[in-house]
C-alpha positions, 0 to 999 in steps of 0.5 A: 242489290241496294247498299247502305252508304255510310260517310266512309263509304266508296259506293252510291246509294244505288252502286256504281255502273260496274260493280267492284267486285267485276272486272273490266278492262280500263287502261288499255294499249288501245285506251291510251292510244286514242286518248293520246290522239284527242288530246292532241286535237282538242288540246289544240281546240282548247289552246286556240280557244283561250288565246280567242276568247279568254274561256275554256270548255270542259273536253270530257263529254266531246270526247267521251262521245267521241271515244264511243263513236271510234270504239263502236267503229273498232267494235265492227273488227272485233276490237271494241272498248268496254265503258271504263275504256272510254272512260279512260280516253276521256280522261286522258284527254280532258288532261290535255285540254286543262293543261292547255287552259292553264298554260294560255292563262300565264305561261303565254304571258311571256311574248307579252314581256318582249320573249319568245316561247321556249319550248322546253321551259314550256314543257318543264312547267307544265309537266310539273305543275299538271303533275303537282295538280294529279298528285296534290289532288289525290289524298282529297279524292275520298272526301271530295267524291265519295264522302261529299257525293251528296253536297258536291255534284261535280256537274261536267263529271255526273254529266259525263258519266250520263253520256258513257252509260247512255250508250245510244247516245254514242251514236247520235252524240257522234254525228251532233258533234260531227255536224257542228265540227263541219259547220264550224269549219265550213264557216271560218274556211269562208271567212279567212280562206276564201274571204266571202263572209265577214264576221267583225262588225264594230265602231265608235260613235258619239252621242252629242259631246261625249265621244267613244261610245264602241260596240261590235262583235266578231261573230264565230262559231267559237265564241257563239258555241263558248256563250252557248256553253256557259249559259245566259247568266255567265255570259250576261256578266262578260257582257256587263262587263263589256258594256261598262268599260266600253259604253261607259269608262271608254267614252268618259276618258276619251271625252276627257282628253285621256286619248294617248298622244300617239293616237289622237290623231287616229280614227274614233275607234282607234282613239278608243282602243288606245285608251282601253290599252293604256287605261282601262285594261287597268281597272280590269286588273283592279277588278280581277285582283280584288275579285280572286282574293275575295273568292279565296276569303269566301272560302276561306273555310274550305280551304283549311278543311281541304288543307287539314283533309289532305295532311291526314291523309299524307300523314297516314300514309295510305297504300290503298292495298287492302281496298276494293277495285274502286277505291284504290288511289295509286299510293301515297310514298308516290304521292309524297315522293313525286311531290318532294322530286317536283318541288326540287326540280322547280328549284334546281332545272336552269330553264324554270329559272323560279329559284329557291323561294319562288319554288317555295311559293309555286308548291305552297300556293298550288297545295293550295289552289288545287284544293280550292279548285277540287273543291270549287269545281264540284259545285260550279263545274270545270268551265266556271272555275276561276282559275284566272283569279287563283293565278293573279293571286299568286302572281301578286303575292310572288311579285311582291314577295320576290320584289322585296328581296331583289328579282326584278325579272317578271318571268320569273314571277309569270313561272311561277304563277304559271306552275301554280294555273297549271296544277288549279286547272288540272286539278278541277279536271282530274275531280271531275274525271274522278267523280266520272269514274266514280259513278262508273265504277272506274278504278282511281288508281287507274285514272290517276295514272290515265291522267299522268300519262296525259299530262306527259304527252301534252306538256311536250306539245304545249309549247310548239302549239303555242308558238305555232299560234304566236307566230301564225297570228301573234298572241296580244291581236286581233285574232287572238288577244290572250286577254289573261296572259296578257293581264298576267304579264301586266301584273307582274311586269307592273308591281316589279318594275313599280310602272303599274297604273295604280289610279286605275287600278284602283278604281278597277278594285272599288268597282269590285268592292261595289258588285261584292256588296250587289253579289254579283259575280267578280270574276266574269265580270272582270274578264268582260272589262278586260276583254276586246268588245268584239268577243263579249257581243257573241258570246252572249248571242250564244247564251241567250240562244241557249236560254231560249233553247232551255225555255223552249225545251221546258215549255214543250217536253219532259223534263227527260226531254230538258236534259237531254237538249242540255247534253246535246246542245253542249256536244253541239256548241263543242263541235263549233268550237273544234271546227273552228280551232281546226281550220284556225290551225289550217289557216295558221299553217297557210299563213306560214307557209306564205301559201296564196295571198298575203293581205291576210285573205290567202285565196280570195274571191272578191266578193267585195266588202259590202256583199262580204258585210250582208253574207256575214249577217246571213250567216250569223243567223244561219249558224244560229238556226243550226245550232238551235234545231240540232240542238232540238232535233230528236229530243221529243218525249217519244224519243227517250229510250 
């Protein structure tokens, strides 16, 4: 029966999936179990693809497809899970891939100021920041999902609850993101076990009296599967910005003899990295700087609803006893009583070391950001939310307020900026999950909890995961240049120690105000100047593939047809990219070991480096090809059922 929707209502206009009335098995011993189990595994994806790339993925729909997958196989002994089962797993872990993104964008950032990963201060802050992100996010659920379910789509979230309810797509979602997870591995065991293909191509070059001009690429199925994800229009402006502080800002500095002194004796590449270093990663700041304040005016409006929303709610003090299933939160004296003990425990655990007035602004700002994120990702989605920009906000607001009144540590500033990633991230997730859940007729109450137990689990492996990365390859390279907790640690040693590059700074700042007047996109943007050309190039070879997949998929099929080549080709990309981080670790553990060769190859063939150069190139186009077909394969019109 089709029910009426007033503004206050917790149905659809057509009814949830399950209705309330029925009673469904949700979170389960088994549930969480293999919830724990992916969330450890594309935690460690996502983790190895922020320290790469600088961009994260939404884990929900890789791992509701694979949930089906592994519950139709336990089905076949009697002990399969009913929808909101998956559901849960999902949930559980997409928790753990958007505490890792939170924790890579800030908390990482301390290796860059000369320390060591501590796994305990580590797993402190995301425990506390990924629970303020699930509690803060609570009071907003009624009017962000159900009352605006109209106005706010939520896309990763109605994208996710299309695949659960679809339920022949489990199995072919399984076998996409199989093929993908295959691939990707297949391609990087022969790039950095055995050495046979190259994947980096790049070089500076002149062009008459102006030198510095470098272009390149590092073309891996993880940064061509992230391009892919994200879309042309995202990736285009990583690429802009690439192109701007490569092809423009680099060479006019080089050729005006702003080469450091230690490296003007080093090759034209070099010369071009050490400037980017010294210089330029400056005006990305600038840039990034202006550009997360702006969003933050920009929806200044939002913020104070958002902010008036939730104060209601805590000041009625909801229980949500006298609710039906599907709109039952878990209380709020939990809510407001977790929050209080969180608050407290930033301020008195020795190993947060933010102190008294920084806890104070790590639980303001998060309060805040966390309805900005909630808010923010219903339009955009999870992938787009900036995040970053939230968090150098933070970061500059703590560490001039925190200068003035003597700290001169910037940890301390990076913690409690870290604290405040952390809950943003978390918080766009769990709105996604709840809007899942929402279509689905999930009990809320029962996610909330389904993404506490998450967070738990994977603050404790944040930080060994973490270090394991900074000591296989070291966080600040060429494999993993952690551009954001890199421009993290920048900003706050910067402003505290009084060192930062204002001039450059500030040019990065007007370069904002100038694509704010174009209404171009900051943020995107900004990452592109601040990240290493090699990794805008795929990037953006992944979202022209994908634009050319759209246009064909338009052009030929139906527009049920469109969608399902969307969904496919997103499982597709996610399979790339986990294989990659799968056989990133595998690597990473060869390398400490000190197992086969340690040139950086550890078993190498010997192909050579110009045969190595060519089947770089031919593997390139063969990942291409694969993730093009697969992304196709199957979805004609005669195959929508």
């Amino acid at each position: 029966m089709v029910q009426k929707k007033s503004a206050s209502s917790d149905t659809d206009d057509a009814g949830p999936y399950v209705p309330a009335d029925r009673s469904v098995t949700e979170l389960t011993v088994k549930a969480v179990v293999l919830g724990l189990v992916l969330n450890v595994v594309l935690m460690a994806a996502n983790t190895y693809l922020g320290l790469r790339a600088g961009l994260t993925i939404s884990a929900s729909i890789p791992a509701a497809v694979i949930s089906m997958g592994a519950f139709y196989g336990l089905g076949q002994f009697g002990i399969g899970g009913t929808i909101l089962e998956n559901n849960i797993v999902q949930t559980m872990t997409s928790a753990g891939s958007s505490l890792a993104a939170g924790v890579i964008f800030s908390l990482a950032g301390v290796v860059f100021l000369g320390e060591s990963i501590d796994l305990v201060t580590t797993a402190m802050v995301a425990l506390l920041g990924g629970s303020l992100g699930v509690l803060f996010m609570i009071p907003m659920r009624r009017y962000l999902i159900v009352e605006q379910h109209q106005e706010l789509p939520y896309p990763e979230g109605t994208a996710c609850a299309d695949v659960l309810r679809t339920g022949e797509q489990g199995g072919r979602g399984v076998r996409f993101v199989s093929a993908g997870f295959i691939v990707g591995a297949i391609y990087m065991a022969l790039a950095d076990i055995w050495g046979v293909i190259q994947t980096t191509i790049q070089g500076a070059f002149s062009v008459a009296d102006t030198r510095g001009f470098t272009l390149g690429g590092d073309f891996t199925p993880a940064l061509v599967g992230v391009g892919y994800i994200i879309g042309p229009r995202i990736a285009a402006y990583i690429l802009g910005g690439g192109l701007v502080s490569w092809m423009m800002f680099i060479p006019l500095l080089v050729t005006g003899g702003m080469v450091p002194a230690d490296a003007a004796q080093a090759s034209l590449f070099e010369q071009a990295n050490a400037v980017w270093s010294s210089y330029v990663r400056y005006i990305g700041a600038g840039a990034m700087i202006v550009g997360g304040l702006y969003a933050i005016g920009a929806m200044r409006t939002t913020i104070v609803d958002a902010v008036h929303l939730a104060g209601s709610e805590f000041t009625q003090g909801l229980s949500g006893s006298d609710r039906k299933r599907t709109a039952r939160d878990l209380p709020m004296g939990i809510v407001v009583v977790g929050a209080a003990v969180i608050a407290a425990l930033l301020v008195i655990v020795p190993q947060v070391r933010v102190g008294l007035l920084g806890g104070i602004i790590a639980v303001l700002a998060a309060f805040l950001f966390v309805a900005v994120s909630s808010y923010l990702v219903g339009v955009v989605g999870s992938s787009s939310n900036p995040v970053s920009g939230m968090t150098v906000a933070t970061i500059l607001i703590a560490a001039v307020v925190l200068r003035s009144t003597g700290v001169s540590d910037p940890v301390v500033v990076l913690v409690t900026g870290s604290v405040v990633a952390i809950a943003a991230a978390v918080a766009g997730d769990t709105s996604q999950d709840l809007k899942t859940g929402y279509l689905l007729g999930a009990t809320p109450r029962s996610q909330q909890l389904g993404q506490l137990i998450g967070i738990a689990f994977s603050a404790l492996l944040a930080g060994g995961i973490l270090a394991f990365f900074n000591q296989a390859y070291g966080l600040g390279g060429q494999t993993l240049p952690a551009p954001q907790a890199g421009l993290m640690a920048l900003i706050a040693e910067s402003v505290l120690g009084g060192t930062a590059n204002w001039g450059m700074v500030l040019i990065g700042g007007i370069f904002a105000i100038v694509l704010i007047l174009m209404d171009v996109p900051v943020l995107p943007f900004a990452v592109g100047i601040y990240l290493p050309v090699t990794l805008s190039t795929p990037i953006f070879l992944g979202g022209v593939l994908k634009a050319l997949v759209n246009r064909y998929a338009e052009w030929s099929e139906s527009e049920t047809s469109s969608e399902q080549v969307t969904r496919q080709g997103r499982i597709v990309a996610a399979g790339l990219i986990a294989g990659e981080a799968i056989m990133g670790i595998i690597v990473g553990a060869i390398r400490i070991l000190g197992v086969g060769n340690d040139s950086g190859v550890p078993f190498p063939i010997g192909v050579g480096d110009q045969l190595s150069l060519w089947l770089g190139i031919i593997a390139i186009a063969i990942l291409l090809a694969f993730l093009g077909t697969s992304t196709l394969w199957g979805t004609s019109t005669t195959s929508n059922t």
